[in-house]
NUNU-510980 format. One record per atom (N, C-alpha, C): z, y, x; residue in one letter. Coordinates in nm, 2 decimals, decimal comma. Layout:
BEGIN
NODE      up   north    east  residuo
NODE       Z       Y       X        A
...
This chain:
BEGIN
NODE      up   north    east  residuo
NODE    7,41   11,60   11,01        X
NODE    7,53   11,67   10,98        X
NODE    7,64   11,63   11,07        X
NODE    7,74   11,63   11,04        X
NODE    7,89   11,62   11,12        X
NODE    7,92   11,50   11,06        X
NODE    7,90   11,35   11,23        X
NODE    7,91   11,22   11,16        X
NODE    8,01   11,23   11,28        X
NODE    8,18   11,17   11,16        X
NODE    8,28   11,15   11,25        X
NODE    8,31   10,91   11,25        X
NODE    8,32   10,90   11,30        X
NODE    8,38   10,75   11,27        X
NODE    8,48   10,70   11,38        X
NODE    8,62   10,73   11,31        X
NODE    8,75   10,78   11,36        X
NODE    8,76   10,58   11,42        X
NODE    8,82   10,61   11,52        X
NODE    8,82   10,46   11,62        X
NODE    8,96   10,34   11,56        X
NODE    8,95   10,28   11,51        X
NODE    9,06   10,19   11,48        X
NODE    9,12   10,10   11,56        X
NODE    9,25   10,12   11,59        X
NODE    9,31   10,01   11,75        X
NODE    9,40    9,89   11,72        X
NODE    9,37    9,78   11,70        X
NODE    9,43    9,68   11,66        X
NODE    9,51    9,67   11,75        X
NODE    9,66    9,59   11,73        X
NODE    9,78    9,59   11,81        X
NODE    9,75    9,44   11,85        X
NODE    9,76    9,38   11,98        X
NODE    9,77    9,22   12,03        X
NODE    9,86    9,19   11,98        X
NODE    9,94    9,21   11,92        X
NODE   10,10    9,14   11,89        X
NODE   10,23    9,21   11,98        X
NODE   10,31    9,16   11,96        X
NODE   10,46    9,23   11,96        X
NODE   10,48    9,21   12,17        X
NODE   10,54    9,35   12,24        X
NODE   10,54    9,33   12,38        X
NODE   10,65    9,37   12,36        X
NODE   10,73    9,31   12,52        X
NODE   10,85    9,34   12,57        X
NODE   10,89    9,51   12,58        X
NODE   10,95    9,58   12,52        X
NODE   10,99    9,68   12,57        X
NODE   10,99    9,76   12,71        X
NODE   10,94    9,83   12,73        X
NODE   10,95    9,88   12,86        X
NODE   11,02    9,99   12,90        X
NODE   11,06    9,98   12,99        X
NODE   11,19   10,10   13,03        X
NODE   11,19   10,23   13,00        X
NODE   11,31   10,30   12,95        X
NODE   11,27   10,43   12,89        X
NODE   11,20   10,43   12,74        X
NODE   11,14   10,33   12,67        X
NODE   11,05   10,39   12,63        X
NODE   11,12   10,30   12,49        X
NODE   11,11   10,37   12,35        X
NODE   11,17   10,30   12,22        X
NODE   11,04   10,23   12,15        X
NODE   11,15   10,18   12,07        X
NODE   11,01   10,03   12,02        X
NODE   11,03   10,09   11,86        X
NODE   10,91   10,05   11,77        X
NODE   10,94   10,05   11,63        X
NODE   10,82   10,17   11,57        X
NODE   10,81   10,17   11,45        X
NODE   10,74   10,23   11,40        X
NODE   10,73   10,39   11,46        X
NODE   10,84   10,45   11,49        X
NODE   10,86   10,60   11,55        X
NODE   10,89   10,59   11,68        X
NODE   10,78   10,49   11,78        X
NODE   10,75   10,51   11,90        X
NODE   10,73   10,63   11,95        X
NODE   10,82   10,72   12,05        X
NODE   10,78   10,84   12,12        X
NODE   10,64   10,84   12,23        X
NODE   10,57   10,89   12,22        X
NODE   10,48   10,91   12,30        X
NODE   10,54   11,05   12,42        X
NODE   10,47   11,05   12,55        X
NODE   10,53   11,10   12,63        X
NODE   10,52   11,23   12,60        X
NODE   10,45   11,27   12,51        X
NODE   10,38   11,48   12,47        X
NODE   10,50   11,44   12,36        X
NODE   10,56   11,37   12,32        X
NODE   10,68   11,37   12,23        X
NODE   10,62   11,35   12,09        X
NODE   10,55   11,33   12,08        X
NODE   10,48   11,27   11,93        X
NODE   10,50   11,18   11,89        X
NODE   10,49   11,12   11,77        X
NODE   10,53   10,99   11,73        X
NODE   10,43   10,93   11,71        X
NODE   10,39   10,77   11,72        X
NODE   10,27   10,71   11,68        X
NODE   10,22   10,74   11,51        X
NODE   10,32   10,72   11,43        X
NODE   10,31   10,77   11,32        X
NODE   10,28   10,90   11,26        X
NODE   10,31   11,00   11,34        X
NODE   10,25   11,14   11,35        X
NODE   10,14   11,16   11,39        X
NODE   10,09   11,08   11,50        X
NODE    9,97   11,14   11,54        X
NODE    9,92   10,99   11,44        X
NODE    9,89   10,93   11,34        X
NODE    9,83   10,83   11,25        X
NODE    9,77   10,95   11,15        X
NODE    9,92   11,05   11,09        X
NODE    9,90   11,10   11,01        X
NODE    9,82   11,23   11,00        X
NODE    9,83   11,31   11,16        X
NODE    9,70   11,40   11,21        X
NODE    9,59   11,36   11,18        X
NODE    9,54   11,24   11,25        X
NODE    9,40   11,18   11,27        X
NODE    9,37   11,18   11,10        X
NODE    9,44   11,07   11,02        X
NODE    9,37   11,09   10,90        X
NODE    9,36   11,26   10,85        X
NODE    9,42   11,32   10,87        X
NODE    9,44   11,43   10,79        X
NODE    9,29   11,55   10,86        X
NODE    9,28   11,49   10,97        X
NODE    9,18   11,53   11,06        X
NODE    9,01   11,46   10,98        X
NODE    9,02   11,40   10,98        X
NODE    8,94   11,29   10,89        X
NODE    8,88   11,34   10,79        X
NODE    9,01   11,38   10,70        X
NODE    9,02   11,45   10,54        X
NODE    8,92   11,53   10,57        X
NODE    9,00   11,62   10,66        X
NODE    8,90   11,74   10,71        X
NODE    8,74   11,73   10,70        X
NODE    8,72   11,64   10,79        X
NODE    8,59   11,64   10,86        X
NODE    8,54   11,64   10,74        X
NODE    8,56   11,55   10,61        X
NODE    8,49   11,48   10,53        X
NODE    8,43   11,59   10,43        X
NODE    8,58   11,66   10,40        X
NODE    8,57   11,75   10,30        X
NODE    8,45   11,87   10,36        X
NODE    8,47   11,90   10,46        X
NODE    8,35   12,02   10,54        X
NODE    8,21   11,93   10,47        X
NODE    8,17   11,85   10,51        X
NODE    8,06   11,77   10,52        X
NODE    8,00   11,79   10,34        X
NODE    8,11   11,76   10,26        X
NODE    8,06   11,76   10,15        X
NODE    8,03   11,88   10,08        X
NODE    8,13   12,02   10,08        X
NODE    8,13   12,15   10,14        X
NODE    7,98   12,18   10,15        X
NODE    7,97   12,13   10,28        X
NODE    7,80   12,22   10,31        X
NODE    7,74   12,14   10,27        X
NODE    7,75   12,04   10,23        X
NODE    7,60   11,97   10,13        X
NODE    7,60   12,03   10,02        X
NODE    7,71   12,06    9,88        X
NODE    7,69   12,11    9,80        X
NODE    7,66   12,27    9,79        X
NODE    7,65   12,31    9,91        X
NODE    7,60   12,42    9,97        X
NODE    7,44   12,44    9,98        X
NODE    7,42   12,35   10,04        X
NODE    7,25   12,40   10,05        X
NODE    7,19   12,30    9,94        X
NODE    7,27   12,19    9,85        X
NODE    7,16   12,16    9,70        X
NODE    7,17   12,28    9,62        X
NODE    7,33   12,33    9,62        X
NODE    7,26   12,44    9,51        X
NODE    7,18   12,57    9,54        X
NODE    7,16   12,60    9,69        X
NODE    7,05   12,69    9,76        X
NODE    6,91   12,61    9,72        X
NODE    6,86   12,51    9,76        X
NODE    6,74   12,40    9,72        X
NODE    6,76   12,45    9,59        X
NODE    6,84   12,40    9,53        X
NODE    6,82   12,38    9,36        X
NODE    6,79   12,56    9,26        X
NODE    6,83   12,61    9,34        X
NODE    6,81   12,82    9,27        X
NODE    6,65   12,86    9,35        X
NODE    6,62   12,73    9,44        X
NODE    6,43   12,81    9,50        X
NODE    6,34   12,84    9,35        X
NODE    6,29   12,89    9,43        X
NODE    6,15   12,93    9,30        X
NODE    6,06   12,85    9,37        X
NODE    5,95   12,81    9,26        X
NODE    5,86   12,72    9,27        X
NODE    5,75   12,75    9,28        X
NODE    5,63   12,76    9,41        X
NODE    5,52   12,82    9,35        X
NODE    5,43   12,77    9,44        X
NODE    5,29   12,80    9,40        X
NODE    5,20   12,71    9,43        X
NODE    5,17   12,75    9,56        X
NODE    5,19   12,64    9,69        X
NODE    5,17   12,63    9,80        X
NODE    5,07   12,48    9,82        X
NODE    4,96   12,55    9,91        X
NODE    4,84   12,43    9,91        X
NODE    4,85   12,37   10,03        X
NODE    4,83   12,27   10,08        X
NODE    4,83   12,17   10,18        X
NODE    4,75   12,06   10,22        X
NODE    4,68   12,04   10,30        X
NODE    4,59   11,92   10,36        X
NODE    4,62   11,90   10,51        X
NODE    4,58   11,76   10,54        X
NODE    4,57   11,74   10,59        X
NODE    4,48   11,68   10,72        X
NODE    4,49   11,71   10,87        X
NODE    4,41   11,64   10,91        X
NODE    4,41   11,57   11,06        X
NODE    4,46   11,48   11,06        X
NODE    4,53   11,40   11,16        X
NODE    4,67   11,43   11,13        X
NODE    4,69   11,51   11,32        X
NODE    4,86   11,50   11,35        X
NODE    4,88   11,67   11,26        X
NODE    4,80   11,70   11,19        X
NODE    4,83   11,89   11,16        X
NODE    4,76   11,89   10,99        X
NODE    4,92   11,97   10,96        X
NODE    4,93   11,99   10,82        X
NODE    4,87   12,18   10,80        X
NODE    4,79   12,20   10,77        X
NODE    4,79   12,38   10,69        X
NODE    4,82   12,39   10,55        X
NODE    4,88   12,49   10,61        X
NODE    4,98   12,54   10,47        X
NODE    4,90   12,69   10,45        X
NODE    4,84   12,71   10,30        X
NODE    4,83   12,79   10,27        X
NODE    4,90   12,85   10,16        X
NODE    4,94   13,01   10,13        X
NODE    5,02   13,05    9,99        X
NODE    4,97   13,21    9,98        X
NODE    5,02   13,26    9,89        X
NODE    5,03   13,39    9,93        X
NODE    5,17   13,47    9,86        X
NODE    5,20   13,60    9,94        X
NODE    5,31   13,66    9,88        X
NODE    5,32   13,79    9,85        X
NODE    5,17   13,80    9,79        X
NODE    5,13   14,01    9,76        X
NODE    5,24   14,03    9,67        X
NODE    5,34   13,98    9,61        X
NODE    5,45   14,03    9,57        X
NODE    5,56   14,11    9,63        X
NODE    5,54   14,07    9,74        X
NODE    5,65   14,08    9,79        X
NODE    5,62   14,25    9,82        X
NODE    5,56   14,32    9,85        X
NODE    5,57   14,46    9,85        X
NODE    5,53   14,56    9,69        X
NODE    5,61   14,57    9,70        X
NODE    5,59   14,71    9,54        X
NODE    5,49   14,83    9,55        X
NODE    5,47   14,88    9,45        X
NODE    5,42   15,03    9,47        X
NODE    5,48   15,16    9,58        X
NODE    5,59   15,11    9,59        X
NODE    5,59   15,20    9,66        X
NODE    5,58   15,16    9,80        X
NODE    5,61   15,00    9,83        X
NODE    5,59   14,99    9,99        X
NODE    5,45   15,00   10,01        X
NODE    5,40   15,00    9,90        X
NODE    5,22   15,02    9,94        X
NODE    5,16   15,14    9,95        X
NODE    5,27   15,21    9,91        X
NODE    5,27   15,40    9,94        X
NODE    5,25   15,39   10,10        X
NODE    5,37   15,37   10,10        X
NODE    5,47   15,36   10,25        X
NODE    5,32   15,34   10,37        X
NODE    5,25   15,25   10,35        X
NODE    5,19   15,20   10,43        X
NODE    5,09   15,33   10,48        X
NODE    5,06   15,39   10,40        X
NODE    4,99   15,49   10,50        X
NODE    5,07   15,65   10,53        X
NODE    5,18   15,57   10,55        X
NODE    5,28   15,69   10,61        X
NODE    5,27   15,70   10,76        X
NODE    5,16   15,62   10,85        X
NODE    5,17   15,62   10,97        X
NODE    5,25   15,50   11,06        X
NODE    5,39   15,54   10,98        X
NODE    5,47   15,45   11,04        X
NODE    5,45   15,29   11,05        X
NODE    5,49   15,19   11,11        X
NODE    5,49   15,05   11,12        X
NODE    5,60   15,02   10,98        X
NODE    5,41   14,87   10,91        X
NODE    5,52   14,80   10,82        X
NODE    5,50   14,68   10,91        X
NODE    5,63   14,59   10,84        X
NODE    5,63   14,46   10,89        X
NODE    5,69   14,36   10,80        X
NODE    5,60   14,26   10,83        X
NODE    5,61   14,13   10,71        X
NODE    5,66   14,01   10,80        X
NODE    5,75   13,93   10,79        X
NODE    5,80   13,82   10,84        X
NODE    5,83   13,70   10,74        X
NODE    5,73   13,59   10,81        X
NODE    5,72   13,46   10,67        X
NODE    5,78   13,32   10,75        X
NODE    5,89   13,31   10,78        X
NODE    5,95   13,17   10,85        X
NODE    5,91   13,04   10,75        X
NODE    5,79   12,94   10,79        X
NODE    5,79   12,84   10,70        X
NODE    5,88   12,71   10,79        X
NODE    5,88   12,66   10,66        X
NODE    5,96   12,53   10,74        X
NODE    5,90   12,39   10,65        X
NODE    5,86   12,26   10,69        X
NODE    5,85   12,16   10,61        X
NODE    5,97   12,05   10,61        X
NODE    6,03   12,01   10,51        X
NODE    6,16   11,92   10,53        X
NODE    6,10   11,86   10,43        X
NODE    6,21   11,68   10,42        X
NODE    6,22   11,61   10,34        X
NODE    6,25   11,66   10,17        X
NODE    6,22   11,61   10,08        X
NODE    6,20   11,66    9,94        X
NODE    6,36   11,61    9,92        X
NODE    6,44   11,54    9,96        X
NODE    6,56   11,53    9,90        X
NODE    6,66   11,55   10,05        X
NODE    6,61   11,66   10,14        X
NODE    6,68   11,73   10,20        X
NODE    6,69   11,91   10,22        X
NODE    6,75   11,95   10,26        X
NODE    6,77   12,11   10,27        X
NODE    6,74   12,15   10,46        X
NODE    6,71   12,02   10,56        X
NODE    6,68   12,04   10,67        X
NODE    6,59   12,04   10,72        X
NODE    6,48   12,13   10,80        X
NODE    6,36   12,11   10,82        X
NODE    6,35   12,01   10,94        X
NODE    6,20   11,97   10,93        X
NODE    6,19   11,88   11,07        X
NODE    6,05   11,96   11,12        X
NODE    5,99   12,07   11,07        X
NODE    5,87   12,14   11,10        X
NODE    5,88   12,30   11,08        X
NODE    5,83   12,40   11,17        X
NODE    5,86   12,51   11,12        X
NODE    5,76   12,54   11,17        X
NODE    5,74   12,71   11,12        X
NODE    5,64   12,81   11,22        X
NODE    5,69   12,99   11,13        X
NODE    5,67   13,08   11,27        X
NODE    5,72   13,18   11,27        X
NODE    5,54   13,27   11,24        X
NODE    5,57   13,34   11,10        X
NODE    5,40   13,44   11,12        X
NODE    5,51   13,57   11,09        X
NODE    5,40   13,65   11,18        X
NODE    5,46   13,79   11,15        X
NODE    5,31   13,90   11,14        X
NODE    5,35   14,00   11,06        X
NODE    5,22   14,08   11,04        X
NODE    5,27   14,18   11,03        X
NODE    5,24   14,31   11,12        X
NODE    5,25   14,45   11,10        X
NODE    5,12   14,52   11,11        X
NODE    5,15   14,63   11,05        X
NODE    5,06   14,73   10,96        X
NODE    5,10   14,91   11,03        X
NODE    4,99   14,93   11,08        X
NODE    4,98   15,10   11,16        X
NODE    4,88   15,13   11,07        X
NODE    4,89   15,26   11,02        X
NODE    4,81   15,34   10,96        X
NODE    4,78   15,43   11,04        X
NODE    4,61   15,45   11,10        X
NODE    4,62   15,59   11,19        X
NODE    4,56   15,68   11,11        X
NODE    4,65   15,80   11,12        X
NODE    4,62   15,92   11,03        X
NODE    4,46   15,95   11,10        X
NODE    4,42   16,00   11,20        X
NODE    4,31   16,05   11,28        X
NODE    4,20   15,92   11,25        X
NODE    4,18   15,83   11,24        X
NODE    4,07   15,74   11,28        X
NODE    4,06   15,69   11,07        X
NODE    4,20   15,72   11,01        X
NODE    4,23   15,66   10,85        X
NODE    4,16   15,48   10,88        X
NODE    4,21   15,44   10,96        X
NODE    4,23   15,27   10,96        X
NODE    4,37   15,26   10,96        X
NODE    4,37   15,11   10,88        X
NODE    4,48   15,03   10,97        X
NODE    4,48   14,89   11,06        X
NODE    4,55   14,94   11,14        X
NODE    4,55   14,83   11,27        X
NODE    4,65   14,78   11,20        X
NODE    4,58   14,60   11,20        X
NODE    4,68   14,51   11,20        X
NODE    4,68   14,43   11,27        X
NODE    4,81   14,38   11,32        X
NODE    4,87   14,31   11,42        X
NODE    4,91   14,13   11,33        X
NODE    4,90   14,03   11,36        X
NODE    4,92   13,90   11,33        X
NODE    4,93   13,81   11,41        X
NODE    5,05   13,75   11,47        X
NODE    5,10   13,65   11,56        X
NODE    5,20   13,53   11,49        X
NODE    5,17   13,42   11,54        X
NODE    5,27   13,31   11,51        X
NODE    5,28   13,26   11,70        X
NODE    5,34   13,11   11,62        X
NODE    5,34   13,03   11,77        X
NODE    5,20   13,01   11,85        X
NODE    5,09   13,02   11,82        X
NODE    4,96   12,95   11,81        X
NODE    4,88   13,06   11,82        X
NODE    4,88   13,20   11,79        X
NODE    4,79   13,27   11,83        X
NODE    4,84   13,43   11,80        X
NODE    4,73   13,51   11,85        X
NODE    4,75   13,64   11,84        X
NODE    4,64   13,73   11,79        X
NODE    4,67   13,81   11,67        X
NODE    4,52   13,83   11,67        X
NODE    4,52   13,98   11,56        X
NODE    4,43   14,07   11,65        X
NODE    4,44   14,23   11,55        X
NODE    4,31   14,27   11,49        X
NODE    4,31   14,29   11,36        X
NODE    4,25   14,33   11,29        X
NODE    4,22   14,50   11,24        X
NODE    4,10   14,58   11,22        X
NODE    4,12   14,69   11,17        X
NODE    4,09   14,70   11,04        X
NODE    4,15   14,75   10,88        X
NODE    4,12   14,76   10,80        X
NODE    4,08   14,85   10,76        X
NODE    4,00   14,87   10,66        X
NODE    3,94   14,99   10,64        X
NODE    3,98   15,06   10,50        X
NODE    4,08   14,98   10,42        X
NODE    4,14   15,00   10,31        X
NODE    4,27   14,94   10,32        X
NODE    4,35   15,00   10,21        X
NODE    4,50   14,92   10,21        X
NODE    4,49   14,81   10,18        X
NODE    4,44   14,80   10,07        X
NODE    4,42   14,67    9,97        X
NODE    4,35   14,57   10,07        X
NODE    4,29   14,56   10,17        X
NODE    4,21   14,47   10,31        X
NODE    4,39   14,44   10,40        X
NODE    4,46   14,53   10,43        X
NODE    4,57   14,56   10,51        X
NODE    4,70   14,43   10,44        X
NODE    4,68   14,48   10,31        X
NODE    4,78   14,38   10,23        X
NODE    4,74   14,25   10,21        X
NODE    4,61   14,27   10,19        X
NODE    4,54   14,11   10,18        X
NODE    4,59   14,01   10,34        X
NODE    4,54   14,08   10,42        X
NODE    4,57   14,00   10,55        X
NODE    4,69   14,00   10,60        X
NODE    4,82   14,05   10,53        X
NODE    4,96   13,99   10,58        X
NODE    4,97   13,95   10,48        X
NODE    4,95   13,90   10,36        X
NODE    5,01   13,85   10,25        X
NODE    4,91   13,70   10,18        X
NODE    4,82   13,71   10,21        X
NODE    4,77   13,59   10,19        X
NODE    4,74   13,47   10,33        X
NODE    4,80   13,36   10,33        X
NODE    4,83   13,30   10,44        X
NODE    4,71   13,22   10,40        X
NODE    4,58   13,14   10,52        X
NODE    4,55   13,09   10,49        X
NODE    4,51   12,94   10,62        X
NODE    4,59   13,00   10,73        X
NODE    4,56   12,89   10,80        X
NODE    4,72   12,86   10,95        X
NODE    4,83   12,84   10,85        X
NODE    4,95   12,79   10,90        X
NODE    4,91   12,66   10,96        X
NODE    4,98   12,62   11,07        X
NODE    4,94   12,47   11,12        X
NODE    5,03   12,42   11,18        X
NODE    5,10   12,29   11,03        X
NODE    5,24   12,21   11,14        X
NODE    5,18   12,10   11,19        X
NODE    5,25   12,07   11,33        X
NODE    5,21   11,93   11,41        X
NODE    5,32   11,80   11,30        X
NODE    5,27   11,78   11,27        X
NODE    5,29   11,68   11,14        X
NODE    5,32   11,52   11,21        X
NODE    5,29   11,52   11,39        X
NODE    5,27   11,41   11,44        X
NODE    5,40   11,29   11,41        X
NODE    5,40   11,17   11,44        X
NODE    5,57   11,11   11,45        X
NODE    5,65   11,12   11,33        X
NODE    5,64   11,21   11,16        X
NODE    5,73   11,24   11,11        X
NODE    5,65   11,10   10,99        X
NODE    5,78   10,98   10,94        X
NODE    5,80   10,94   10,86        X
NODE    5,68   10,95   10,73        X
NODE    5,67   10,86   10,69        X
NODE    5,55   10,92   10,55        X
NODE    5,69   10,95   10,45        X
NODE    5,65   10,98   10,33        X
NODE    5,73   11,00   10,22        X
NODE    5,66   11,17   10,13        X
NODE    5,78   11,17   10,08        X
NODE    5,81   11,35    9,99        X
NODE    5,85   11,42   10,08        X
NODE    5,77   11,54   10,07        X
NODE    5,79   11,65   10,13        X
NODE    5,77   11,80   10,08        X
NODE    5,85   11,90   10,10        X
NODE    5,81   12,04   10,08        X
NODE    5,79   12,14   10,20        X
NODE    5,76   12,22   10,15        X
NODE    5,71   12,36   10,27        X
NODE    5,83   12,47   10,17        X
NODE    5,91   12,55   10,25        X
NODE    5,99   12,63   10,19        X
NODE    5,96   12,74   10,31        X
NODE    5,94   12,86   10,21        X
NODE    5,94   12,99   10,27        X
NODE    6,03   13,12   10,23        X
NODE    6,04   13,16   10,36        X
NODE    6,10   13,29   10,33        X
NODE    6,08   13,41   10,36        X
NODE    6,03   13,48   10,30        X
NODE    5,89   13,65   10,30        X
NODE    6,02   13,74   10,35        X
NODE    5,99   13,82   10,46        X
NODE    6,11   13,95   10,43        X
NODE    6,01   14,08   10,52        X
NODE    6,03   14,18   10,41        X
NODE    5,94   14,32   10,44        X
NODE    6,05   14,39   10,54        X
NODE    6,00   14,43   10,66        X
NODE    6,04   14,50   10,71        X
NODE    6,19   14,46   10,75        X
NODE    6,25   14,34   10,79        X
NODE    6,37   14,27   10,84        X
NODE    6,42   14,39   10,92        X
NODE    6,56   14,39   10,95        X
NODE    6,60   14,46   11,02        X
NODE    6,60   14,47   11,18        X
NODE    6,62   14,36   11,25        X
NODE    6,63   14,30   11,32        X
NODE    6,52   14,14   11,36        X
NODE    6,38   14,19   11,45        X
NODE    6,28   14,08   11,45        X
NODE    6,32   14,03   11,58        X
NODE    6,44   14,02   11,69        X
NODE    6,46   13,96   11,78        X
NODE    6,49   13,84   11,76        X
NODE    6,57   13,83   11,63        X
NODE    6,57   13,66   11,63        X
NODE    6,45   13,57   11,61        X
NODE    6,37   13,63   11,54        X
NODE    6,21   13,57   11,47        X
NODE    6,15   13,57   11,63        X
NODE    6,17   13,66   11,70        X
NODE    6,05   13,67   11,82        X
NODE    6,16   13,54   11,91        X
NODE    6,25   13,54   11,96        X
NODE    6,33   13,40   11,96        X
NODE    6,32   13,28   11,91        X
NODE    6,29   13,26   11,81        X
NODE    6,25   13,13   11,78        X
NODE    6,13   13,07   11,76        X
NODE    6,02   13,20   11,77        X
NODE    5,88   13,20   11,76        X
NODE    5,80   13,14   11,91        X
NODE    5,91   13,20   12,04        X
NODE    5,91   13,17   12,17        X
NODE    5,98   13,03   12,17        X
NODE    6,06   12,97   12,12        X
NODE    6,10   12,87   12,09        X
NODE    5,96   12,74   12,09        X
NODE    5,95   12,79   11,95        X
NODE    5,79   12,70   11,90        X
NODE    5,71   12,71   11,97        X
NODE    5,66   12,78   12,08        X
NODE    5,57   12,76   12,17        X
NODE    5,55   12,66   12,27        X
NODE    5,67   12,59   12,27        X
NODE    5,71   12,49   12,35        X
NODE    5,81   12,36   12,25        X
NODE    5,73   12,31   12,19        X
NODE    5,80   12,22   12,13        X
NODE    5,82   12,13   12,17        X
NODE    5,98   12,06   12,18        X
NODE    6,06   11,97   12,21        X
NODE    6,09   11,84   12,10        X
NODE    6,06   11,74   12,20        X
NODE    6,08   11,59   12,14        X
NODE    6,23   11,53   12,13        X
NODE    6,28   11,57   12,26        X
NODE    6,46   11,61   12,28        X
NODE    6,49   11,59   12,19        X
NODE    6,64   11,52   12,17        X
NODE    6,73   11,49   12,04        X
NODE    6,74   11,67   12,04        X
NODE    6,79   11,79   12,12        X
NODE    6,82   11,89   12,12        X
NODE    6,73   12,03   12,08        X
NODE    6,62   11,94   12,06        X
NODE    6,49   12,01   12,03        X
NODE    6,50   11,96   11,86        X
NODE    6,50   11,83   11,81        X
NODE    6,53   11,76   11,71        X
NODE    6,61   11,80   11,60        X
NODE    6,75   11,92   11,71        X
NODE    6,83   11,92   11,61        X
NODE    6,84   12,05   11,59        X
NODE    6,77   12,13   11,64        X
NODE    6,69   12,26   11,58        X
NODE    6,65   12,25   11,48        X
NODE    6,52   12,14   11,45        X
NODE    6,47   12,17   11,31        X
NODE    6,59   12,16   11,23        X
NODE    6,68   12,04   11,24        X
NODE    6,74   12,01   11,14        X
NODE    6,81   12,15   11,10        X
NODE    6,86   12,24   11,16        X
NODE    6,93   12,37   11,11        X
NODE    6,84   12,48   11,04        X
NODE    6,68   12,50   11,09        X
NODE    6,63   12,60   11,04        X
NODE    6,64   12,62   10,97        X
NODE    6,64   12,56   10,85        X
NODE    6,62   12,64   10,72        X
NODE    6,76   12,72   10,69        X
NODE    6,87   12,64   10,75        X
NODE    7,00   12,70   10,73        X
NODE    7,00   12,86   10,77        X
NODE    6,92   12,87   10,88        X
NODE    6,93   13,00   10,95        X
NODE    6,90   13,09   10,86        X
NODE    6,75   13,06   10,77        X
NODE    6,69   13,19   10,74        X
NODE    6,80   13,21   10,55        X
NODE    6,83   13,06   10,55        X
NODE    6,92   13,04   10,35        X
NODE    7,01   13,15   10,40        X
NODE    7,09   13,12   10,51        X
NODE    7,21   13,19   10,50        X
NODE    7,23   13,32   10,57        X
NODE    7,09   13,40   10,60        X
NODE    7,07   13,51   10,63        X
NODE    7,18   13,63   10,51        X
NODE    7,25   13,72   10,56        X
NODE    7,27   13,80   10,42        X
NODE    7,15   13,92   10,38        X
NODE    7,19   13,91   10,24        X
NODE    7,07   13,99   10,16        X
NODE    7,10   14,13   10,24        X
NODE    7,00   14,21   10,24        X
NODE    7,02   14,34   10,32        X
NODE    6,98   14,36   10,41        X
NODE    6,93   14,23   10,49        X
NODE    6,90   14,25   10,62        X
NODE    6,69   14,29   10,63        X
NODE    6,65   14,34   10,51        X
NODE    6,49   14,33   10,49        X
NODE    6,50   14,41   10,41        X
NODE    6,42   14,47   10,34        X
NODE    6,40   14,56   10,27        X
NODE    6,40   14,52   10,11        X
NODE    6,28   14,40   10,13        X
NODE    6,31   14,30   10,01        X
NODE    6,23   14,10   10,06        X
NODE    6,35   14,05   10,02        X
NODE    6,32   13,95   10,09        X
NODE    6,29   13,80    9,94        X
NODE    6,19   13,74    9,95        X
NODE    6,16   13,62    9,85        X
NODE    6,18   13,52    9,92        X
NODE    6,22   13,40    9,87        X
NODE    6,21   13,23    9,89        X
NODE    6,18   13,17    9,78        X
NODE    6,07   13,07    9,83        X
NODE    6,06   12,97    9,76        X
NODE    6,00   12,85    9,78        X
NODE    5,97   12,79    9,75        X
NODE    5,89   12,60    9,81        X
NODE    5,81   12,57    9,71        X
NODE    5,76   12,49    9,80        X
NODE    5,63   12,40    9,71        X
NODE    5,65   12,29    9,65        X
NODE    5,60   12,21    9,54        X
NODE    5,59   12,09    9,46        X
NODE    5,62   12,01    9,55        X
NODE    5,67   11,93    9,55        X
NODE    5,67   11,78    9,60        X
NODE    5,56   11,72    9,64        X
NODE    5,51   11,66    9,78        X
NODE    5,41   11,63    9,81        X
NODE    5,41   11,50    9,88        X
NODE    5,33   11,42    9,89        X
NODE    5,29   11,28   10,00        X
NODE    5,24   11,33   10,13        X
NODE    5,32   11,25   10,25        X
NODE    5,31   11,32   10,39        X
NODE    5,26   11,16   10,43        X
């Protein structure tokens, strides 16, 4: 987060006055400020900082604290965690109409793993799945990419089309270097997003993962990105996380 630690300057003791220049608690400084003015900016600057800080923490526990809870499976093996779940909810009867309307559906699942008594991730991965119905051939071509691979499938029913964007079963975080402890996987499903340039952006991102403090402090924001998306931007969008787990 936003770590300020404002500098404290001890005075050597009492100096000779120097020409032009007044002595005493309401010392003019040359921009015309007083030492006591600019004391009372800096704290007040301070105030600031502090209050922001506490601000967005009670911001994203009570985002953490309104998730839904649902069963997200996990193993391990070495430096790589899979995350399996699924989210056939997330389309209704009628998006399942929709689907053989020809036109492109699209499913976008941003996971992230962070600390159990944090709201910042230190692991992400971008899956996205779109769905073509061809009227002439009656398949659907499905399309499925993350960081890690690319890969099209033809279905030969809806119910095959829905199954393979909505049931996840082989997510894969590099788990290497992170801390043991509690951990969660938090997701967020959105049908048909408005806008997949950011997802295809950070998906090209994770293709190249950085050890860099500046690589580092990406994860720390992701989850903020997709929490503080506004509603609207998807057609119909879920979040939620998994039980508490040993990493």
């Amino acid at each position: 987060m936003l770590d300020q630690a404002p500098a404290s300057i001890a005075s050597p003791g009492p100096r000779a006055p120097e020409s032009g220049r007044r002595t005493g608690a309401g010392t003019h400084r040359r921009d015309g400020t007083t030492a006591e003015a600019e004391g009372r900016g800096a704290r007040a600057g301070a105030k600031r900082g502090g209050l922001l800080v506490v601000l967005l923490s009670l911001v994203l526990a009570a985002i953490a604290g309104a998730e839904e809870v649902r069963t997200v499976r996990t193993s391990r093996s070495g430096d790589t965690l899979t995350v399996s779940f699924t989210v056939s909810d997330l389309l209704n009867e009628s998006a399942e109409e929709e689907l053989e309307s020809g036109l492109p559906t699209r499913i976008a699942l941003s996971i992230a793993l962070r600390s159990e008594s944090s709201a910042e991730g230190v692991r992400a991965s971008i899956r996205t799945c779109e769905v073509t119905y061809d009227l002439w051939d009656e398949v659907f071509h499905v399309h499925i990419e993350d960081e890690r691979q690319s890969k099209w499938y033809d279905a030969t029913s809806r119910n095959d089309a829905i199954r393979l964007c909505t049931v996840v079963r082989d997510t894969k975080l590099d788990v290497g270097g992170l801390p043991s402890g509690r951990y969660v996987v938090a997701v967020v499903a959105e049908l048909n997003p408005v806008s997949t340039a950011m997802l295809e952006g950070l998906r090209a991102w994770l293709r190249v993962p950085s050890t860099t403090g500046e690589g580092q402090s990406f994860f720390g924001s992701f989850v903020a990105i997709f929490i503080n998306r506004r509603m609207g931007e998807a057609d119909r969008t879920i979040r939620f996380r998994s039980s508490p787990f040993d990493l």
